[in-house]
SERO-4910 file (N, C-alpha, C, O; in steps of 0.05 Angstrom, whole numbers):
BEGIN
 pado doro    nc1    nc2    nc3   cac1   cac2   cac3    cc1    cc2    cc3    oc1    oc2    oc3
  Unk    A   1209   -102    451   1196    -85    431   1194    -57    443   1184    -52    465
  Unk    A   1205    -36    426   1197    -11    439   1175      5    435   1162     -4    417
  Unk    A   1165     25    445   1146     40    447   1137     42    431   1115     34    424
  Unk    A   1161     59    414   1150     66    382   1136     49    356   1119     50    338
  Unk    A   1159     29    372   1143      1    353   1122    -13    352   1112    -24    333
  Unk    A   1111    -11    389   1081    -15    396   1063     -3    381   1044    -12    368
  Unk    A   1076     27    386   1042     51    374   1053     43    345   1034     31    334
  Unk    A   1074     44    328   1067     33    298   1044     14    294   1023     19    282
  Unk    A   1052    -14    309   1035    -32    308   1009    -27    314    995    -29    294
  Unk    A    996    -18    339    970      0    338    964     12    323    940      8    319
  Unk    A    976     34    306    965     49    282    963     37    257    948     45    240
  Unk    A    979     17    255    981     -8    234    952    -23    236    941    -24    214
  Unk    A    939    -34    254    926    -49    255    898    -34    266    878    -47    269
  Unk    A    899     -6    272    873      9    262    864     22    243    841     29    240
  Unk    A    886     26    223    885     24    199    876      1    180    866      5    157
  Unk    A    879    -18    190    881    -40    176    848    -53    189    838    -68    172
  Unk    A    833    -51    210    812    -51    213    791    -27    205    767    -32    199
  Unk    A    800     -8    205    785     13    187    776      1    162    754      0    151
  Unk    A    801    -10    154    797    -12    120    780    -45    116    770    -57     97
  Unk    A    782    -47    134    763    -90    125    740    -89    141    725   -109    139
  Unk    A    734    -67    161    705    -75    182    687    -72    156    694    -62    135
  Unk    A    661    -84    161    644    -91    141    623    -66    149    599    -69    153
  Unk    A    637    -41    150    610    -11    149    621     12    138    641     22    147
  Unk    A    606     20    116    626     50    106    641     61    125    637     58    149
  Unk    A    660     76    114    666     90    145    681    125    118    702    119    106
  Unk    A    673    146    114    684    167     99    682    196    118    664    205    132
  Unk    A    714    207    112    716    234    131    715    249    113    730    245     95
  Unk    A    700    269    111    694    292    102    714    318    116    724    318    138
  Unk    A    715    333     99    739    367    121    697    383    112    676    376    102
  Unk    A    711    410    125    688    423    125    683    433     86    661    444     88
  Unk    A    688    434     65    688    435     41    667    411     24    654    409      3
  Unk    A    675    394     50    662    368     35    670    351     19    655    335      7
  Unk    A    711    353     16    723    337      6    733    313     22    743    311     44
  Unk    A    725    292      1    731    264     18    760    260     27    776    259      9
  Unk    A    772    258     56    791    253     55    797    224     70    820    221     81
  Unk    A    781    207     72    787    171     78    761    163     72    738    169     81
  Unk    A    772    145     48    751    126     43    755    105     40    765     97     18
  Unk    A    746     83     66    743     54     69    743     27     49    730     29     27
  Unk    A    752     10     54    741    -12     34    714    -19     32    707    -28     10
  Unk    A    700    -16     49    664    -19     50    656      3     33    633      4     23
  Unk    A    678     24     27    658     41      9    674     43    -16    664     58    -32
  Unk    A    694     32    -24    708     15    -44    695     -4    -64    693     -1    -89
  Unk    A    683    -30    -46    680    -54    -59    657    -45    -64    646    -62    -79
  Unk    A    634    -18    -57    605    -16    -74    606      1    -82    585      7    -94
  Unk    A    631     25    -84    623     47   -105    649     31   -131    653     47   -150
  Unk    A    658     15   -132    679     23   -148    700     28   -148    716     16   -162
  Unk    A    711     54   -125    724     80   -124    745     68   -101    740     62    -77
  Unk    A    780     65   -121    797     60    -89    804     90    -82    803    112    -94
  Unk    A    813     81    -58    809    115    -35    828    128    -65    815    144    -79
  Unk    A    848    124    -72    862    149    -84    837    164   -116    839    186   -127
  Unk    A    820    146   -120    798    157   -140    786    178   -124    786    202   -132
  Unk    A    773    169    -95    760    190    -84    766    204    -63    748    209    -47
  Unk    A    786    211    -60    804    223    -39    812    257    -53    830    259    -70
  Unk    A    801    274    -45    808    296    -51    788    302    -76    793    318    -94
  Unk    A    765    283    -72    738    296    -93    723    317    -72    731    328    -51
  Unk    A    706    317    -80    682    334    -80    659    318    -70    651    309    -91
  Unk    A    646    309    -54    631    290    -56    603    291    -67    592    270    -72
  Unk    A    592    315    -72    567    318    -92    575    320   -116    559    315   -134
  Unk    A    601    326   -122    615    313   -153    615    288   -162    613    280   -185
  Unk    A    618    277   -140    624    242   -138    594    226   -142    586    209   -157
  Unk    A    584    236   -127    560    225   -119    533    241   -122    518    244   -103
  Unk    A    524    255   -153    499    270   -153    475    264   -146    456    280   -148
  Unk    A    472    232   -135    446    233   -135    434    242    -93    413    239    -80
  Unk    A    464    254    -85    455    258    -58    453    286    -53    470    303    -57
  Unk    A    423    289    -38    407    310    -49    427    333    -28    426    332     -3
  Unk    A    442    350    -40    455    368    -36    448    392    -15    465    405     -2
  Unk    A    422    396    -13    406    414     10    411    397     37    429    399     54
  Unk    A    393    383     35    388    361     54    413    351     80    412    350    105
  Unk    A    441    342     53    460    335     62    473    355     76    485    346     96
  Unk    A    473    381     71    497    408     85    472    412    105    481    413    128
  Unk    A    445    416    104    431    415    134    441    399    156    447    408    178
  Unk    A    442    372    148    445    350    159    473    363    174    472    367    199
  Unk    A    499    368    156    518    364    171    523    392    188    533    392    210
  Unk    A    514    411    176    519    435    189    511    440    219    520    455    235
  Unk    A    481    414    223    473    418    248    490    406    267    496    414    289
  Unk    A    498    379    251    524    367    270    550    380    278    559    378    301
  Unk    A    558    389    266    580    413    264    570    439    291    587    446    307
  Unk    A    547    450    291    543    468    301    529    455    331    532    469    351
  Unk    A    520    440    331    515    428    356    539    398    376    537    383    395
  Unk    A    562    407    351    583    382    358    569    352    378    576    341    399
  Unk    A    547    349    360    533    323    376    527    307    338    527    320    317
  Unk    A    522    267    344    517    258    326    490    266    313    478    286    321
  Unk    A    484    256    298    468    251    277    450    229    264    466    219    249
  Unk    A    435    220    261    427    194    237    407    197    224    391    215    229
  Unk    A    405    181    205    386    175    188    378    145    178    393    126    173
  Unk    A    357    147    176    349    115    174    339    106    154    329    123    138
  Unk    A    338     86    149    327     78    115    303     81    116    295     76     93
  Unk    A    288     86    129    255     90    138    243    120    121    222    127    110
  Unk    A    267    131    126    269    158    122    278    169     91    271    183     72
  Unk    A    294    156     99    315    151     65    327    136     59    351    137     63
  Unk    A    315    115     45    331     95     29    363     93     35    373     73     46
  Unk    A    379    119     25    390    110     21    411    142     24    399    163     25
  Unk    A    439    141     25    448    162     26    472    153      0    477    172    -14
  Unk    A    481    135     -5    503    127    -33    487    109    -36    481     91    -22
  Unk    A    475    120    -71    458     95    -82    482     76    -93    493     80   -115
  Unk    A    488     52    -71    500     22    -79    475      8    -92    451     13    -89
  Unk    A    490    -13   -108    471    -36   -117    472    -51   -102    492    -48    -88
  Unk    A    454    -76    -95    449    -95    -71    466   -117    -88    463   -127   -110
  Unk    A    487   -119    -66    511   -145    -80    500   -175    -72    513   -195    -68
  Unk    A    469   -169    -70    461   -201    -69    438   -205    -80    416   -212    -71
  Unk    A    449   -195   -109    416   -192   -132    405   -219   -132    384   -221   -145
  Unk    A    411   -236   -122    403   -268   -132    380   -279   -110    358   -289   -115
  Unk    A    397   -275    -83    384   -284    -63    358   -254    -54    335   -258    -47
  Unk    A    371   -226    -57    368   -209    -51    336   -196    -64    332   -206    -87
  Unk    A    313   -177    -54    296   -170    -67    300   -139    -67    281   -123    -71
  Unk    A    320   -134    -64    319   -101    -73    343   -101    -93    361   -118    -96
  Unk    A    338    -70   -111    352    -66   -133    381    -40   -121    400    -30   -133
  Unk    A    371    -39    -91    398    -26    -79    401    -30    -56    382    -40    -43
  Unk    A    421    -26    -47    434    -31    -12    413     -1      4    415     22     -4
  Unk    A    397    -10     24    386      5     37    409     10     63    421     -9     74
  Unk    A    410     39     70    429     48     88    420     54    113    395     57    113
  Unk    A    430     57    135    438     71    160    458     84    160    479     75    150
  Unk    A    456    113    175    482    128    160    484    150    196    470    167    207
  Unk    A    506    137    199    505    160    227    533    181    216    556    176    207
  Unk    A    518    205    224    538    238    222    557    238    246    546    244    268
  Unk    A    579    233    247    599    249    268    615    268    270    631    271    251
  Unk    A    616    284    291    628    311    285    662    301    294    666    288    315
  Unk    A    681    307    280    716    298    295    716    331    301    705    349    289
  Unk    A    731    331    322    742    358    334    765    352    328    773    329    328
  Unk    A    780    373    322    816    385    339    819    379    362    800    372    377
  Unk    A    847    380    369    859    387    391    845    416    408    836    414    430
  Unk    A    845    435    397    838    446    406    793    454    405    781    475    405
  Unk    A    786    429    405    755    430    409    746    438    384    723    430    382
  Unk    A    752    453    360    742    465    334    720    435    308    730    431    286
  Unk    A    707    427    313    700    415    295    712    420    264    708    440    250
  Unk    A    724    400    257    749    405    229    731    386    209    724    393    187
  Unk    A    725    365    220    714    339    195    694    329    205    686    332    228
  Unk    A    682    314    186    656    301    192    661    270    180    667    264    157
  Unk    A    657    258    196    656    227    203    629    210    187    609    212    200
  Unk    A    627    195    162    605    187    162    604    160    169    625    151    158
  Unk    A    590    138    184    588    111    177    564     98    164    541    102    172
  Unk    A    571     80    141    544     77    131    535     49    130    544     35    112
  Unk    A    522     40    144    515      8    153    500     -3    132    483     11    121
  Unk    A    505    -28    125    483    -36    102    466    -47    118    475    -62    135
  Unk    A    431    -41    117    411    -54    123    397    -70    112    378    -80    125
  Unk    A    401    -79     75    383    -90     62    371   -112     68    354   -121     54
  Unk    A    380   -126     93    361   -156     95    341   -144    117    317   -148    112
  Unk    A    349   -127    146    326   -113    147    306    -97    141    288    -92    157
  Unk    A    307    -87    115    295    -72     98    286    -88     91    265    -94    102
  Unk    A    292    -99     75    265   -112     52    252   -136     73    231   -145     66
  Unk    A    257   -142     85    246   -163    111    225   -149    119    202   -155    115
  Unk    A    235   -127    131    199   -115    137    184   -101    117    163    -90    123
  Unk    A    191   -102    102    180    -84     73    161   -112     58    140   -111     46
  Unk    A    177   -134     65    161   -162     57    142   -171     78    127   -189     71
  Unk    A    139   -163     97    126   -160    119    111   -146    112     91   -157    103
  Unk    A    110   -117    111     84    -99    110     69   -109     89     44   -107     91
  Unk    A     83   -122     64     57   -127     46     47   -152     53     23   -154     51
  Unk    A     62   -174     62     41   -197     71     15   -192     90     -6   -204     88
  Unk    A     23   -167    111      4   -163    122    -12   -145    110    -35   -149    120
  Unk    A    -13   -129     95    -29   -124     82    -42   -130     64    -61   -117     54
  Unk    A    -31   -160     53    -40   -176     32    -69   -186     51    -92   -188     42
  Unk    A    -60   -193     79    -72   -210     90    -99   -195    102   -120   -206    107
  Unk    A    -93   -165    105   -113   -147    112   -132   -151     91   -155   -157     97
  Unk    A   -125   -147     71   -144   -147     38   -154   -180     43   -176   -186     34
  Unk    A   -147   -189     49   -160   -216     43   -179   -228     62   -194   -247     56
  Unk    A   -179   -210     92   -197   -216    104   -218   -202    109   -233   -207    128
  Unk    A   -223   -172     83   -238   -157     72   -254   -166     49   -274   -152     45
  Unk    A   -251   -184     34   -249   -193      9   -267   -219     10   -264   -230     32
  Unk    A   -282   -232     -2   -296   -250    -16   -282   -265    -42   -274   -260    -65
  Unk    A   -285   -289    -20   -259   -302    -48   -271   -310    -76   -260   -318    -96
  Unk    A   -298   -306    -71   -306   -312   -106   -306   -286   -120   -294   -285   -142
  Unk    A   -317   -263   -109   -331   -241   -127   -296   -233   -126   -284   -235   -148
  Unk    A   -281   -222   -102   -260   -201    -98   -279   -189    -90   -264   -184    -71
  Unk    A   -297   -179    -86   -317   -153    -66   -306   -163    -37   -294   -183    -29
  Unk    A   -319   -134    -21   -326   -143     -3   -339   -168     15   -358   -178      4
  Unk    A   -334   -177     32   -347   -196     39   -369   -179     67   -369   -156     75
  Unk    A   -385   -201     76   -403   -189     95   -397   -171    116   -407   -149    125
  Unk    A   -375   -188    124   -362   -173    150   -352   -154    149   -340   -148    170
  Unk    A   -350   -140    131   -335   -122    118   -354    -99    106   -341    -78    110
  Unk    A   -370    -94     96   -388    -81     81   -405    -78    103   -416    -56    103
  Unk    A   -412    -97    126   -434    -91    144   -420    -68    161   -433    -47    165
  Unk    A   -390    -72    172   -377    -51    178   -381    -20    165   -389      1    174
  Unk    A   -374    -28    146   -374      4    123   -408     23    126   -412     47    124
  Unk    A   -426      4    131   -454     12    121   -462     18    148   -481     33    150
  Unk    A   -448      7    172   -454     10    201   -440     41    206   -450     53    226
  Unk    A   -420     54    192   -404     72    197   -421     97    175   -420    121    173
  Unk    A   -430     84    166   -445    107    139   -469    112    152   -478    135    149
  Unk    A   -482     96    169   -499    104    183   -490    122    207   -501    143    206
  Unk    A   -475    120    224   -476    134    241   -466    164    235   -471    182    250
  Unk    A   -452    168    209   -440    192    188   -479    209    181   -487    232    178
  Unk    A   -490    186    180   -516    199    176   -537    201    204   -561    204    204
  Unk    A   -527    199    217   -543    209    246   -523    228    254   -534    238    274
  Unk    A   -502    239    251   -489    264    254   -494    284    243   -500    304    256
  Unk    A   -493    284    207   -487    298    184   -520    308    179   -530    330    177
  Unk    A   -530    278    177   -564    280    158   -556    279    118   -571    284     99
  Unk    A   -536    274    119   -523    269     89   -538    246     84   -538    225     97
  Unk    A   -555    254     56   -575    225     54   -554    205     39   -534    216     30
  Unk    A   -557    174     35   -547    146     35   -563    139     19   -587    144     19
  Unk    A   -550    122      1   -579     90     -6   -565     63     -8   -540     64    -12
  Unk    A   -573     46     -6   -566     21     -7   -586      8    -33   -609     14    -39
  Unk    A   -570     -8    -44   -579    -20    -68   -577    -50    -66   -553    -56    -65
  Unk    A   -588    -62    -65   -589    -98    -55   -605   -109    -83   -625    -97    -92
  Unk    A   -595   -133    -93   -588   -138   -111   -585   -168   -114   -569   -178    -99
  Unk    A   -599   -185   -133   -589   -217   -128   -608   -227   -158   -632   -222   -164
  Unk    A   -584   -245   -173   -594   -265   -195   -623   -278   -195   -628   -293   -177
  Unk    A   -641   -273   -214   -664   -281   -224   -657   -305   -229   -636   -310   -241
  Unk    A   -675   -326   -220   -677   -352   -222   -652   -360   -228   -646   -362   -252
  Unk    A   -629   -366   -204   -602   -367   -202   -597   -406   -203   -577   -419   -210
  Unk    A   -631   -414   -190   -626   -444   -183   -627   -452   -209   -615   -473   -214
  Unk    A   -643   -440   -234   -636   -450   -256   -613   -459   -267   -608   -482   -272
  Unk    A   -596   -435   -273   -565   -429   -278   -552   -459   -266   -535   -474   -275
  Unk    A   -564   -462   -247   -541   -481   -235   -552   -514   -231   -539   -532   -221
  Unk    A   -577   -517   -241   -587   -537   -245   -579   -545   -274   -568   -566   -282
  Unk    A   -585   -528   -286   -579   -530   -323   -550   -531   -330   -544   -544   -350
  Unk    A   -530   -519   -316   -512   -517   -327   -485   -528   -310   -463   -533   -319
  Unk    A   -494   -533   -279   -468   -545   -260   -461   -513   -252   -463   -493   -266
  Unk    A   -452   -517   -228   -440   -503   -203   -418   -487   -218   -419   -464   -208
  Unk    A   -400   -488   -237   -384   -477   -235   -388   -457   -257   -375   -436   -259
  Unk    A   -404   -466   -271   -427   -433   -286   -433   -424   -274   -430   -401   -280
  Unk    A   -444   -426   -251   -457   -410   -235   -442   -392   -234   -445   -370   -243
  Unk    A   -409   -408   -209   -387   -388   -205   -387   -367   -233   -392   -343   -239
  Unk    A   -382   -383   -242   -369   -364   -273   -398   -330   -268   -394   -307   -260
  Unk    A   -427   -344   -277   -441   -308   -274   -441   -298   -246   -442   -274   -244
  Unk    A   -441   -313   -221   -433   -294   -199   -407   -271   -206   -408   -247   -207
  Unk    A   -387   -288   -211   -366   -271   -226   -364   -252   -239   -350   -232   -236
  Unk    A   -382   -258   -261   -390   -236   -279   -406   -215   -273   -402   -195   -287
  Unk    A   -425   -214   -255   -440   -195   -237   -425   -179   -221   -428   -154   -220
  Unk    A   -405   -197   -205   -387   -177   -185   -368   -157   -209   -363   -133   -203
  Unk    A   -362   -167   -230   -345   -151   -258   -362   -120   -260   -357    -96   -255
  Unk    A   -384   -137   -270   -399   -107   -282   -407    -90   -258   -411    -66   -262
  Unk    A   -412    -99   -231   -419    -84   -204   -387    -65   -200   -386    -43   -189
  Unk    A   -369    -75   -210   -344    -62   -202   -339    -38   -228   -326    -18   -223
  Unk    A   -348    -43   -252   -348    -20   -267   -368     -4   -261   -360     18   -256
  Unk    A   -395     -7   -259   -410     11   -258   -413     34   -227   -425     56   -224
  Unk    A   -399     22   -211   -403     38   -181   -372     60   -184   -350     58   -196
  Unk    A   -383     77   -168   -359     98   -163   -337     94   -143   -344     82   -123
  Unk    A   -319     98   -144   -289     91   -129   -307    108    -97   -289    105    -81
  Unk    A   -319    115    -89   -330    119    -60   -353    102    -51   -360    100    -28
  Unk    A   -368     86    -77   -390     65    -65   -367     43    -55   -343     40    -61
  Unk    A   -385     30    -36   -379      4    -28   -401    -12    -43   -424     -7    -50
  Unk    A   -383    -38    -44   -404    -60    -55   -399    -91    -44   -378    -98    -35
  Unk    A   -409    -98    -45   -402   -132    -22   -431   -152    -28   -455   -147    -31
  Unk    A   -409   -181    -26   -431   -193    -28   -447   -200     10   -442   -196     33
  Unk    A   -468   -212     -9   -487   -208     15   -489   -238     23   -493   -245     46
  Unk    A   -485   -256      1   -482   -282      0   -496   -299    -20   -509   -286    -36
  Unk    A   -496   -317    -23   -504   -335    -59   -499   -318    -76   -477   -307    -81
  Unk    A   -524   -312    -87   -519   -298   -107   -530   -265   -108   -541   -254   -127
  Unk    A   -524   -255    -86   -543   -234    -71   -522   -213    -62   -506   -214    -43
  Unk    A   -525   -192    -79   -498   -169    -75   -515   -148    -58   -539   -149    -55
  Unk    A   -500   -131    -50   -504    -96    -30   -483    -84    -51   -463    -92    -63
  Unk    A   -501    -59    -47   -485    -36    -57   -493     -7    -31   -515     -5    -20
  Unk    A   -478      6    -29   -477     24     -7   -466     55    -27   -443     62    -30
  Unk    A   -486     66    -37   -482     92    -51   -481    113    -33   -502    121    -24
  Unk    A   -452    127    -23   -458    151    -11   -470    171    -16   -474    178    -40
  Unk    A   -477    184      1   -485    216     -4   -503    218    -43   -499    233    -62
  Unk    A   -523    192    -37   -535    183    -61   -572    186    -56   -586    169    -45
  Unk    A   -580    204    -65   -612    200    -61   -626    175    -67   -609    159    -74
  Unk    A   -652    164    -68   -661    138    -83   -663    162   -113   -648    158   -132
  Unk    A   -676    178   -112   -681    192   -141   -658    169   -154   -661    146   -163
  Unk    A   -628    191   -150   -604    191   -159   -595    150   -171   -588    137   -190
  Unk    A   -602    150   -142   -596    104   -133   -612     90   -160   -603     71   -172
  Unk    A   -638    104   -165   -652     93   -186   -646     87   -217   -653     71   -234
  Unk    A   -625    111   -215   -612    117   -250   -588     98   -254   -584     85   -275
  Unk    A   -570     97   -232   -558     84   -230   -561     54   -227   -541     39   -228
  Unk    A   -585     45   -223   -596     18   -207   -604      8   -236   -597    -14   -244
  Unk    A   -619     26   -251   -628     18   -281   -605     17   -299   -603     -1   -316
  Unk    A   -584     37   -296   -558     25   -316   -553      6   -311   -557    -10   -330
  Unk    A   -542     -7   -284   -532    -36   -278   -551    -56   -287   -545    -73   -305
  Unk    A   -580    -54   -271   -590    -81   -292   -592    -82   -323   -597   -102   -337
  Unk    A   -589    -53   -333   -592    -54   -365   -560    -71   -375   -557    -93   -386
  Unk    A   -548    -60   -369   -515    -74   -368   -516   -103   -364   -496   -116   -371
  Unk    A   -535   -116   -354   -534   -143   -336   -541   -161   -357   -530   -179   -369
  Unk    A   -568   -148   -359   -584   -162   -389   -573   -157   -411   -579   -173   -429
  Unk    A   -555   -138   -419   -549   -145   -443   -520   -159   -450   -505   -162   -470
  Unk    A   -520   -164   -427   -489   -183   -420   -497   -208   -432   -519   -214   -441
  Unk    A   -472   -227   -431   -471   -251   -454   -442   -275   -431   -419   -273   -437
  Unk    A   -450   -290   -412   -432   -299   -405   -419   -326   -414   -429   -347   -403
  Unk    A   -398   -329   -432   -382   -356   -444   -366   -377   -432   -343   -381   -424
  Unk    A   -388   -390   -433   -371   -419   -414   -368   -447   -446   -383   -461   -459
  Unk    A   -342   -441   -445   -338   -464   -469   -355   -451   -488   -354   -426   -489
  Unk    A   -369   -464   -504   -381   -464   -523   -412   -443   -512   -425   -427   -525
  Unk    A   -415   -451   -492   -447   -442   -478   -448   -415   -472   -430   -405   -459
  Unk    A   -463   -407   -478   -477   -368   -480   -501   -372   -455   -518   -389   -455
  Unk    A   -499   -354   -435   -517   -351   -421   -512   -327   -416   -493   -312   -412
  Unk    A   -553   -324   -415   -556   -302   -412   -564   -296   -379   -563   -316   -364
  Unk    A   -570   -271   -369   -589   -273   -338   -590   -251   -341   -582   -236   -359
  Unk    A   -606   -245   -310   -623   -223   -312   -619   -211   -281   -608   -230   -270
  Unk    A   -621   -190   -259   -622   -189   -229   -645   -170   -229   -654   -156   -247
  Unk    A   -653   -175   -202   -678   -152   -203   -666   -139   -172   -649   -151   -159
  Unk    A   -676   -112   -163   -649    -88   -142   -679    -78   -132   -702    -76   -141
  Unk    A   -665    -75   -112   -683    -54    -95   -667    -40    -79   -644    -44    -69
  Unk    A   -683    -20    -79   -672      7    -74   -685     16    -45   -708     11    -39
  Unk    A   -662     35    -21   -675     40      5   -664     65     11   -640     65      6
  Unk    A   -670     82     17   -653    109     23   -655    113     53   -677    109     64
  Unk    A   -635    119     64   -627    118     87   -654    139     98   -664    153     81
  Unk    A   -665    141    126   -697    154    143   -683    160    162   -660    153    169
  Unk    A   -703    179    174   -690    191    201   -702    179    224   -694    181    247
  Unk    A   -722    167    215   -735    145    234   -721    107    236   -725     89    252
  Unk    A   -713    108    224   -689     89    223   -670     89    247   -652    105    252
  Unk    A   -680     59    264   -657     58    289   -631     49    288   -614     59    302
  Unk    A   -627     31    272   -607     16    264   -606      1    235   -624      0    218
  Unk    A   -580    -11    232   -574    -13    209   -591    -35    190   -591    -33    166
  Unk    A   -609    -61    206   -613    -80    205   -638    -67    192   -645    -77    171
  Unk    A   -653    -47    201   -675    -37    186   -675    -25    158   -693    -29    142
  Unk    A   -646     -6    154   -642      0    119   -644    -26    117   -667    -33    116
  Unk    A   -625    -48    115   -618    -68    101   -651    -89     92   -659    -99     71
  Unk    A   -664    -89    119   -690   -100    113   -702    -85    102   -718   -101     93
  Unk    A   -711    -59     93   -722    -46     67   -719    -48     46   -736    -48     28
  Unk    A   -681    -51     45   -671    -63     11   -680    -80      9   -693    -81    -12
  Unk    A   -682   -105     29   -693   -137     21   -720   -127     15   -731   -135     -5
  Unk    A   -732   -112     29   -769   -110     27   -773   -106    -10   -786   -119    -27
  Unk    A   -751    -77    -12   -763    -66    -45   -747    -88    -71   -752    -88    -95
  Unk    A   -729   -103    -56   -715   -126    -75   -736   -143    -86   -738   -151   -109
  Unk    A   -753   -150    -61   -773   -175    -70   -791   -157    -79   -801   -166    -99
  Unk    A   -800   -137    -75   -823   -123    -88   -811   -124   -121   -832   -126   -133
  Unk    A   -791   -124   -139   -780   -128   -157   -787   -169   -172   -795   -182   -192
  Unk    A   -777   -172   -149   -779   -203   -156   -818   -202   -163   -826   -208   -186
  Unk    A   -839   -195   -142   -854   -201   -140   -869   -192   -167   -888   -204   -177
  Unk    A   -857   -168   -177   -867   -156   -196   -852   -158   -225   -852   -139   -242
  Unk    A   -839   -190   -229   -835   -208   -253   -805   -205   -259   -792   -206   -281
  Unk    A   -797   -200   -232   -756   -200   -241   -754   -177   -265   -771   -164   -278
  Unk    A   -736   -177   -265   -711   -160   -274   -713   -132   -283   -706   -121   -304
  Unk    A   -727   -120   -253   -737    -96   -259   -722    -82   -227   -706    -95   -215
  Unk    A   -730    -57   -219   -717    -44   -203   -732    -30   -186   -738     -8   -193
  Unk    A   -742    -41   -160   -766    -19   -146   -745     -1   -122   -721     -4   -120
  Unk    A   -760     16   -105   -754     35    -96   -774     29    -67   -798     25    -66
  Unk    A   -759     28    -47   -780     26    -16   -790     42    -12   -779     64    -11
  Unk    A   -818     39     -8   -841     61     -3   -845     51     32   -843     32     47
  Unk    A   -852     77     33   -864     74     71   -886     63     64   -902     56     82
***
């Protein structure tokens, strides 16, 4: 075999791996006309090389953001060093469709896309080299990841009856609102809160009425509070509410909407209408206050002062 016939065969069969390795591979001249485009970028745009060979490639392809891209390459070009970009960053540089809609959870092929500068013979950067790796099973893998774990964050925030807060969670928040208020002096109130004769409900009617108006309590506690209160249960049937930057004045108006809302509520189990009632007490954060365990025992103090004074009314802690 002679020489010539060797390097044929070598240029034969780097050609011929160009065209079947499984990663875009497109040369750009400095204009930005495509001049080799791969079978990897074939079998997901459509386009055999002679369709896109001597285009334009923001002709071809408008949805790639045209600023971005001539930054990108110009720096490669001008610093004759690579380049990349990551799907972290950007999705995507050729919006492909994900050719495994079935098994697959994305609606496109997420990319890795490295910039190379080709020189001349004589050192001149002439073309630009793109390769474009498909990442979609690492993509959506950790993308299915971040939300389990954040599913799982929410859930170990969360109270699986109400969806509120749970203890551990709200005692946090109210532990951090306090110390915001030994910095600031930004006054606080806490609103504590729990079902009037709850053992009835659940003597008369079975356990899972009960669930049902706990439920319904945590509902109307979630409409009536502002997207900056916290609210959490406290346990049975015994809620917190944590009003920022809330006077008792202010905690009071708000304390009387919710139980007015409460009582005139109507909860339907089957056929059965029940009514109920909560009685709230109200505590506003003191400067004589050492710790958190003392607001919270004031709410309980002016809660029962409510209870003591015939349910379903709303007192306010007095020194």
């Amino acid at each position: 075999m002679t020489v010539e016939t060797e390097q044929l065969n070598e240029f034969h069969w780097l050609v011929e791996m160009l065209h079947t390795i499984d990663v875009g591979l497109v040369v750009l001249d400095r204009d930005y006309t495509i001049q080799i485009w791969n079978g990897f970028m074939e079998n997901h745009s459509g386009l055999v090389p002679r369709e896109a060979k001597g285009r334009n490639i923001f002709e071809l392809f408008e949805e790639i953001p045209e600023d971005w891209f001539r930054r990108k390459a110009e720096s490669v070009v001008l610093l004759k060093n690579k380049a990349f970009t990551i799907w972290e960053q950007r999705p995507y540089v050729f919006k492909f469709n994900n050719y495994r809609p079935i098994t697959g959870t994305a609606d496109f092929m997420y990319q890795n896309t490295t910039f190379i500068p080709l020189k001349s013979t004589t050192g001149e950067v002439t073309h630009l080299c793109l390769l474009v790796y498909d990442v979609t099973d690492n993509a959506t893998h950790k993308i299915e990841l971040e939300k389990a774990n954040s599913g799982l964050a929410i859930l170990s925030q969360t109270d699986g009856l109400t969806k509120l807060f749970n203890r551990n969670h709200w005692q946090k928040c109210i532990e951090a609102e306090f110390k915001r208020f030994t910095r600031s002096k930004n006054t606080s109130s806490l609103v504590m809160l729990d079902i009037d004769h709850f053992k009835s409900v659940n003597d008369n009617y079975g356990h899972l009425v009960g669930d049902d108006v706990i439920r319904h309590l945590a509902q109307v506690i979630r409409e009536q509070v502002r997207e900056t209160d916290i609210s959490g249960r406290y346990g049975g049937e015994e809620f917190v509410i944590l009003l920022a930057d809330t006077n008792a004045k202010d905690s009071l108006v708000f304390a009387e909407r919710l139980r007015k809302v409460v009582e005139e509520s109507v909860v339907l189990y089957n056929d059965i209408k029940i009514k109920y009632t909560v009685s709230l007490g109200i505590a506003e954060v003191e400067p004589e206050l050492t710790s958190v365990s003392q607001w919270l025992e004031n709410a309980d103090t002016a809660l029962y002062q409510s209870k003591d004074g015939g349910r379903n009314k709303v007192s306010t802690y007095q020194k």
